[in-house]
N, CA, C and O atoms as a DFTB+ gen file, in Angstrom:
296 C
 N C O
     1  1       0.841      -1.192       0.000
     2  2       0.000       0.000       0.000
     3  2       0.880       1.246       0.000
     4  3       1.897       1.433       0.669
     5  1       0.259       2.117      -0.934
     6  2       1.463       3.349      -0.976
     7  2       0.797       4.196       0.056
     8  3      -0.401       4.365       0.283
     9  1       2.341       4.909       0.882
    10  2       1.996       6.424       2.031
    11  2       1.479       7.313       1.271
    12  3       0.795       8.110       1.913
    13  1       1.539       7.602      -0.352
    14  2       1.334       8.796      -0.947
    15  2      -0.199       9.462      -0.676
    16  3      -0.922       8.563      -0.247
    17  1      -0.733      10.396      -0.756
    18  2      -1.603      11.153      -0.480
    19  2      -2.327      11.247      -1.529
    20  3      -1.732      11.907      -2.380
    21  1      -3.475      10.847      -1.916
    22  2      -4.274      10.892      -3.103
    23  2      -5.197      11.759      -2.418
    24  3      -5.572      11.647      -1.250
    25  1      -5.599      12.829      -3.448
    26  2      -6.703      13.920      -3.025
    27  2      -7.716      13.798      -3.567
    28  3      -7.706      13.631      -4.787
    29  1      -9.478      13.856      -2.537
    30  2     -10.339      12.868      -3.658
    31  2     -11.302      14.236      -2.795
    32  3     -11.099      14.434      -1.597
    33  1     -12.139      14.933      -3.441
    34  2     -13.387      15.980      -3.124
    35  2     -14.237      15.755      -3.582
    36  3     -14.549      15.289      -4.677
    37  1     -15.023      16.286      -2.218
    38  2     -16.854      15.758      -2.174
    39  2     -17.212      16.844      -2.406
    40  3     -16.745      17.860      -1.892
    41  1     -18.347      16.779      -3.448
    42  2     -19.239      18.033      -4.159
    43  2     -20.599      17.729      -3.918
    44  3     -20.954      16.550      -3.909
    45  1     -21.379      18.621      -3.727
    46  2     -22.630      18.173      -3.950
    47  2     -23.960      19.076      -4.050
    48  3     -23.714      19.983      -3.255
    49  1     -25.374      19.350      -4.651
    50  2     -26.596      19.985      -4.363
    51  2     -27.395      19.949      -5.533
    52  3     -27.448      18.972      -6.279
    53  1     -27.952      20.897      -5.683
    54  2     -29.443      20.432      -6.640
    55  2     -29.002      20.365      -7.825
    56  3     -28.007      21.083      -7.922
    57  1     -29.302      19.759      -8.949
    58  2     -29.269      20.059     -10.095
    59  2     -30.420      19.901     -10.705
    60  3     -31.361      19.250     -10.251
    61  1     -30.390      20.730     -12.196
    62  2     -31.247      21.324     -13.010
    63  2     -32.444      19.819     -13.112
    64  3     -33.619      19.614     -12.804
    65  1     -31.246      18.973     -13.764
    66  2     -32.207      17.439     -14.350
    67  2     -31.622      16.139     -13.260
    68  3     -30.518      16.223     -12.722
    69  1     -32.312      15.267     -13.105
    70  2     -32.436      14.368     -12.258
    71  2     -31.250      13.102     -13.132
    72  3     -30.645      12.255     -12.475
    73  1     -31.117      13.224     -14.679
    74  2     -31.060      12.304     -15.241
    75  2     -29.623      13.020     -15.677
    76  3     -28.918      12.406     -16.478
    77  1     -29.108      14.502     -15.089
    78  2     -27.562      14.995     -15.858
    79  2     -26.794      15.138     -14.788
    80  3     -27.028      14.443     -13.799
    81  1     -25.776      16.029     -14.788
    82  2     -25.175      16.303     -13.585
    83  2     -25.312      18.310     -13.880
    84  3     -25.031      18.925     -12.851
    85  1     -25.488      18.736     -14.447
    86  2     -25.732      20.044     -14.071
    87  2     -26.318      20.610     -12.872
    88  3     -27.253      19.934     -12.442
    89  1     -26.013      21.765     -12.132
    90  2     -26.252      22.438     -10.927
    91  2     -27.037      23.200     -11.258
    92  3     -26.962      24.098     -12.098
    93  1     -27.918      22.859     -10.556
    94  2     -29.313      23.771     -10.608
    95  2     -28.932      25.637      -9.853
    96  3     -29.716      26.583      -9.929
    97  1     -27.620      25.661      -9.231
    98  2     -26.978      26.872      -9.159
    99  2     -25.722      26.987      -8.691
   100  3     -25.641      27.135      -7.472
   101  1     -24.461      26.956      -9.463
   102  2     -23.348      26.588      -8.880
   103  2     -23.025      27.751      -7.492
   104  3     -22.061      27.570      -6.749
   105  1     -23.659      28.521      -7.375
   106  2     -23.418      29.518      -6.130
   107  2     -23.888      28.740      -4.867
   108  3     -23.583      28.952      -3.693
   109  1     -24.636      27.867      -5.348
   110  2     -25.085      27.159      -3.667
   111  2     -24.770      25.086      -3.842
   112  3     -25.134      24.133      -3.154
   113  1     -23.986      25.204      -5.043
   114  2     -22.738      23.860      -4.618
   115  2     -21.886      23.388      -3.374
   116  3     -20.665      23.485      -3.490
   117  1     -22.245      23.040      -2.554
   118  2     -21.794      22.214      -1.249
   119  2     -20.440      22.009      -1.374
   120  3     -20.070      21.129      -2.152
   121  1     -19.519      22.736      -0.677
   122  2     -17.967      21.758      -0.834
   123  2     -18.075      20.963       0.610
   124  3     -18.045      21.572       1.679
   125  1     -18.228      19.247       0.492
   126  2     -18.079      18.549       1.714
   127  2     -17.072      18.737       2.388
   128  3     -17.079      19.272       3.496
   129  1     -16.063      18.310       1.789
   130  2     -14.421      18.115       1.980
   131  2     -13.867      17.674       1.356
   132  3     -14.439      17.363       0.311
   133  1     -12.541      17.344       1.461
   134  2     -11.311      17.080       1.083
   135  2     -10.623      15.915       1.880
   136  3     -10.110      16.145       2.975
   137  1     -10.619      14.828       1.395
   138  2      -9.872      13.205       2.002
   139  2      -8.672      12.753       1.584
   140  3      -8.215      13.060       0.483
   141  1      -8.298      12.282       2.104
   142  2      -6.846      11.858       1.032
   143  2      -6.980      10.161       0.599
   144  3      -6.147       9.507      -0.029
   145  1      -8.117       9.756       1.071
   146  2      -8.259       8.066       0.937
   147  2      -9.833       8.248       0.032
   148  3     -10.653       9.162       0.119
   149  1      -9.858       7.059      -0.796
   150  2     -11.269       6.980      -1.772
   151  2     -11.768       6.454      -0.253
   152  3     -12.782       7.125      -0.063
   153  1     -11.638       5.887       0.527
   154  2     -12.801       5.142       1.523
   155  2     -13.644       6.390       2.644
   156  3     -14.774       6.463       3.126
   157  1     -12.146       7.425       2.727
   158  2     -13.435       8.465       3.545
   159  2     -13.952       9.485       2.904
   160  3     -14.733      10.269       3.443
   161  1     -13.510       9.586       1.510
   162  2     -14.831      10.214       0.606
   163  2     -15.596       9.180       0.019
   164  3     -16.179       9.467      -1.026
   165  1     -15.712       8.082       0.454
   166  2     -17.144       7.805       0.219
   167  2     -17.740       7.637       1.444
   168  3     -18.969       7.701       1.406
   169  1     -17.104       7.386       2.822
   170  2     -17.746       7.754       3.775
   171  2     -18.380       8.658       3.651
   172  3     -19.596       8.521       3.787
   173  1     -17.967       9.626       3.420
   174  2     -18.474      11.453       3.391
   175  2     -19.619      11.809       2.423
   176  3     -20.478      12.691       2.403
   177  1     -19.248      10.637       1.526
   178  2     -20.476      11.105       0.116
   179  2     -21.871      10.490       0.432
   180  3     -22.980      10.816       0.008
   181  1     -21.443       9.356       1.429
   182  2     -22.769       7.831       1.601
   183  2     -23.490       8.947       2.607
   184  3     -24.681       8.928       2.295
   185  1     -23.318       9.757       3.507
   186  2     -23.674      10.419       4.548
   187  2     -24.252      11.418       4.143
   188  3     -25.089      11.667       5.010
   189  1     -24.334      12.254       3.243
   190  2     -24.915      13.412       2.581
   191  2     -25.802      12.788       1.926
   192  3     -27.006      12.830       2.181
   193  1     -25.065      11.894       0.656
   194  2     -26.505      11.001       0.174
   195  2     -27.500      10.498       0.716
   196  3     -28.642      10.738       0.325
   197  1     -27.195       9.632       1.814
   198  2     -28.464       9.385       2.509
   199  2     -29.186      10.623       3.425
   200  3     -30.340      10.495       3.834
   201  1     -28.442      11.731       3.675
   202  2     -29.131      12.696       4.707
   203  2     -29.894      13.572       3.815
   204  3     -30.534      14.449       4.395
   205  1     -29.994      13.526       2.211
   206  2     -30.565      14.085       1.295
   207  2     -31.199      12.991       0.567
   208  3     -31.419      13.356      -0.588
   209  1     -31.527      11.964       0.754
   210  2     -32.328      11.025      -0.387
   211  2     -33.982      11.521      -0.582
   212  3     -34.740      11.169      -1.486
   213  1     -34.316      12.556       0.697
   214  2     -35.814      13.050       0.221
   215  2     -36.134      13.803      -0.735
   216  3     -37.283      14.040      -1.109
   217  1     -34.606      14.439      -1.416
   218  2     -34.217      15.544      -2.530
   219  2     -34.146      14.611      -3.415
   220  3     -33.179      13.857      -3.309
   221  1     -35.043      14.388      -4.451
   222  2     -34.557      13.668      -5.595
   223  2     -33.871      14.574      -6.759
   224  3     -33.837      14.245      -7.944
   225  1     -33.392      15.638      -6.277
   226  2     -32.802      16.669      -7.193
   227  2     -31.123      16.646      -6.562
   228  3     -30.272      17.017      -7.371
   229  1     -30.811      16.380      -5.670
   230  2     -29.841      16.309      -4.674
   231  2     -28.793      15.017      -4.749
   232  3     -28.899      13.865      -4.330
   233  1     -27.545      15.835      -5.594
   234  2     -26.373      14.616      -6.187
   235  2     -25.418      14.997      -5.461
   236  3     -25.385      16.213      -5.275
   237  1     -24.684      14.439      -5.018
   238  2     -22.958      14.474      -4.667
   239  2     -22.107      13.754      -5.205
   240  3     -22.402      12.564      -5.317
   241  1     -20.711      14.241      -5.741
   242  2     -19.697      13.100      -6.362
   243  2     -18.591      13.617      -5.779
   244  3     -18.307      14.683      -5.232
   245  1     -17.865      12.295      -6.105
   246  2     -16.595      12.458      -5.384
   247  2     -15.826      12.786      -6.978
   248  3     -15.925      12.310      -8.109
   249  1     -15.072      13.819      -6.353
   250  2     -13.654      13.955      -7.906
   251  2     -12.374      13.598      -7.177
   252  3     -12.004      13.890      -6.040
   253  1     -11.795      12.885      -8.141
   254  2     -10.731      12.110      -8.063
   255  2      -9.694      13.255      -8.790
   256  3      -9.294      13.353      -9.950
   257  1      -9.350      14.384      -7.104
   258  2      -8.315      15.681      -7.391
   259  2      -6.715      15.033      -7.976
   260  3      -5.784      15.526      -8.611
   261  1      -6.944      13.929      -7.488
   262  2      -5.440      13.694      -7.675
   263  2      -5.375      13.049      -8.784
   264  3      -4.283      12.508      -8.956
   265  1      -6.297      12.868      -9.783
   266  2      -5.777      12.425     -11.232
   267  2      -5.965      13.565     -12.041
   268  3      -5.488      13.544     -13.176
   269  1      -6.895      15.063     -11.440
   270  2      -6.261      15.723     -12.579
   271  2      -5.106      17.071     -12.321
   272  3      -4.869      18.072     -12.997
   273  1      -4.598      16.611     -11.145
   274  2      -3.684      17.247     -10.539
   275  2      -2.584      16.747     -11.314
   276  3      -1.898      17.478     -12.029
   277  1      -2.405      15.499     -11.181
   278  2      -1.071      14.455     -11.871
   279  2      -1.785      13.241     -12.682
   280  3      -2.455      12.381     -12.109
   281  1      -1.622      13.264     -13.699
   282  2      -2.719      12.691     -14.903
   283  2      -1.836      11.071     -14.785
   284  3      -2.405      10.026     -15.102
   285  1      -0.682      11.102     -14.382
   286  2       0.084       9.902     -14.404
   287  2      -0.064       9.275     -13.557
   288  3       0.451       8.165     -13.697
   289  1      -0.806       9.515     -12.193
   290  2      -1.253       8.796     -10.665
   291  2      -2.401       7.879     -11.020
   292  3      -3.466       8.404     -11.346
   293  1      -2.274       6.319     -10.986
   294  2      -3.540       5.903     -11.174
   295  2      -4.607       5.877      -9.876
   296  3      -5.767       5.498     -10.037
């Protein structure tokens, strides 16, 4: 297992269509946080998702900072 630090951010809030990923207003886009492991941004993402599943307009994703930080990090 590598020590290296992979940077993975949780995004999340309404968007326009249920079926795209567009933001229904990027001024009120959620920044969750910032993890350095995929397991506690999806901790972080499973927890918003479920504390918003009554929003069927209401997405969060995780971006994987550290592949387009360094395109060569798998």
């Amino acid at each position: 297992m590598s020590d290296k630090q992979l940077l993975h951010i949780v995004i999340g809030g309404e968007l326009k269509d249920v079926a795209g990923t567009e933001f229904r207003d990027l001024s009120k886009v959620e920044f969750v946080g910032a993890y350095a492991t995929y397991n506690d941004a999806h901790a972080a993402w499973k927890a918003k998702a479920q504390a918003t599943v009554d929003n069927a307009h209401a997405r969060y994703f995780i971006i994987h900072a550290h592949k387009l930080l360094d395109p060569s990090v798998a």
